[in-house]
C-alpha positions in Angstrom: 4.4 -58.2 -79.5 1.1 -58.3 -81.9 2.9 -61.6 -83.4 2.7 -63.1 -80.5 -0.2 -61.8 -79.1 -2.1 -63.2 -82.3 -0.4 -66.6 -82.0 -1.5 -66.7 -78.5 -5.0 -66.1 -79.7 -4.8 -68.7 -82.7 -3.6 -71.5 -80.2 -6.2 -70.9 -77.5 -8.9 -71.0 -80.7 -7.7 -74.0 -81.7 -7.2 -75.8 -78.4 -11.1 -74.8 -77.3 -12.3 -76.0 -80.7 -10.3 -79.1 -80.9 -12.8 -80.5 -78.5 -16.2 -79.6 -80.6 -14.4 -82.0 -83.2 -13.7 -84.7 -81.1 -17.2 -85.8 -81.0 -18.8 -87.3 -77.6 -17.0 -89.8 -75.4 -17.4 -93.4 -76.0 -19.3 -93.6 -72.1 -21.6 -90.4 -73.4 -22.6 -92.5 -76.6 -23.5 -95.8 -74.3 -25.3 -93.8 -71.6 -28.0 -91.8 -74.9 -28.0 -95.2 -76.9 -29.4 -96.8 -73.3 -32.3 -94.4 -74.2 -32.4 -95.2 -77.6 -33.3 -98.3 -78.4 -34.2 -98.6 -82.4 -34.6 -100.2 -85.8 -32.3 -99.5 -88.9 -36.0 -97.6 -90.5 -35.4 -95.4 -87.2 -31.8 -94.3 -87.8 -32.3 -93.0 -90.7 -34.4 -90.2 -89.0 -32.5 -89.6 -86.6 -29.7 -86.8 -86.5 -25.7 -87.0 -86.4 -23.7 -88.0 -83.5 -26.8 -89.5 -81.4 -26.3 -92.6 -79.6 -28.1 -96.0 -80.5 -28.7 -99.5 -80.1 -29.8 -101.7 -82.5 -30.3 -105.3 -82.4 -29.9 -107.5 -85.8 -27.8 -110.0 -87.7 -24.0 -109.0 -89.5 -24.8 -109.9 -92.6 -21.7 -109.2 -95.1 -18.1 -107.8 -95.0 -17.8 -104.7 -97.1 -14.2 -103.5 -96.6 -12.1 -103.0 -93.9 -13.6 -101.9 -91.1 -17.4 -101.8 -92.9 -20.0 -104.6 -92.4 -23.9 -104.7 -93.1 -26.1 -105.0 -90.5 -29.7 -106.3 -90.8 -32.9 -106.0 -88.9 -36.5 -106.2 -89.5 -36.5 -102.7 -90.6 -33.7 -102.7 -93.3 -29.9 -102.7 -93.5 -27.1 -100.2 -92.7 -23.6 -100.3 -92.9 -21.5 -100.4 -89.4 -18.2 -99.0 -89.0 -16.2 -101.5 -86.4 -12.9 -101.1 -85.4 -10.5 -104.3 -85.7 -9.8 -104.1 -81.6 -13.8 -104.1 -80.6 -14.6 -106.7 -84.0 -11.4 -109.0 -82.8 -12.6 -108.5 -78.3 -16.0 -109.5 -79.4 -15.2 -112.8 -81.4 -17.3 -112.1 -84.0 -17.8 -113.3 -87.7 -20.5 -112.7 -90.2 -23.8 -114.3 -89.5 -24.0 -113.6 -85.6 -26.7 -112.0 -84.0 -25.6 -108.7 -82.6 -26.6 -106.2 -80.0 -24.9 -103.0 -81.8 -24.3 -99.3 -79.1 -23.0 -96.7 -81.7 -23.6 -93.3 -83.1 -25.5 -92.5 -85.7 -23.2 -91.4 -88.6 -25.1 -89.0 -91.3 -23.5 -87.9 -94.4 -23.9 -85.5 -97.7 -23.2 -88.1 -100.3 -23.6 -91.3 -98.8 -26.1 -93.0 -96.8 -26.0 -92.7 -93.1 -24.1 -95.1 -90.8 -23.5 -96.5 -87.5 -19.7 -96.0 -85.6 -19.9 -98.4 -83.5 -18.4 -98.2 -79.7 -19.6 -101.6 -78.3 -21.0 -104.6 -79.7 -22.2 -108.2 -78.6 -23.1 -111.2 -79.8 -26.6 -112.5 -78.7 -28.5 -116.0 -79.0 -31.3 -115.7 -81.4 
C-alpha cells in the first residue's frame, strides 16, 4: 500500500510540474511581445522566457535551425523552426518582423526562440 501510495504521489508531482517546464504558450508569448517592442541592445537586459518583437534584417545561416539577426542595436542569434522559416518564405537578407522569447543562458549568449516571423518592405 506505501508503494503505491508513493507512486501516486511521484506521478501527481510530476504531472503538476511537467507544466512549469513547458514554458508559456505560443499565443502568451505573442500577446507580452505586443507590449514589447525592442532592439537586440534591449534583449540583452531583459530576463528569460519574456516575449519580444524585434524588427531587423537575417543576416547569415549559422546551423540548422540558427540564424543571425541584425538591427541598429547589434546582432543576436534566432532559433527558427523549419515549419515557421519554410510558412514564411524566407531566405537570408530579408527584412524581418521577429515575435519570440527571449532565450538566456549560462554559457552562451542569450537568444531569441522565435514563434512568428514576417518579412517586411524596408
Amino acid at each position: 500500500m506505501k508503494k503505491l501510495i508513493l507512486s501516486a504521489s511521484v506521478l501527481a508531482t510530476m504531472v503538476l510540474s511537467s507544466h512549469t517546464f513547458a514554458g508559456k504558450d505560443d499565443h502568451v508569448i505573442i500577446q507580452e511581445a505586443a507590449k514589447n517592442i525592442a532592439t537586440v541592445q534591449q534583449v540583452a537586459k531583459m530576463k528569460d522566457e519574456s516575449g519580444v518583437t524585434l524588427t531587423g534584417q537575417i543576416t547569415k545561416h549559422i546551423k540548422s535551425d540558427h540564424y543571425e539577426f541584425k538591427d541598429r542595436s547589434g546582432t543576436i542569434s534566432l532559433e527558427i523552426d523549419d515549419d515557421i522559416w519554410r510558412a514564411a518564405g524566407l531566405k537570408v537578407g530579408d527584412h524581418v518582423r521577429v515575435v519570440g522569447e527571449v532565450d538566456t543562458h549560462r554559457y552562451k549568449p542569450t537568444d531569441i526562440e522565435v514563434v512568428k516571423i514576417e518579412k517586411i518592405q524596408h
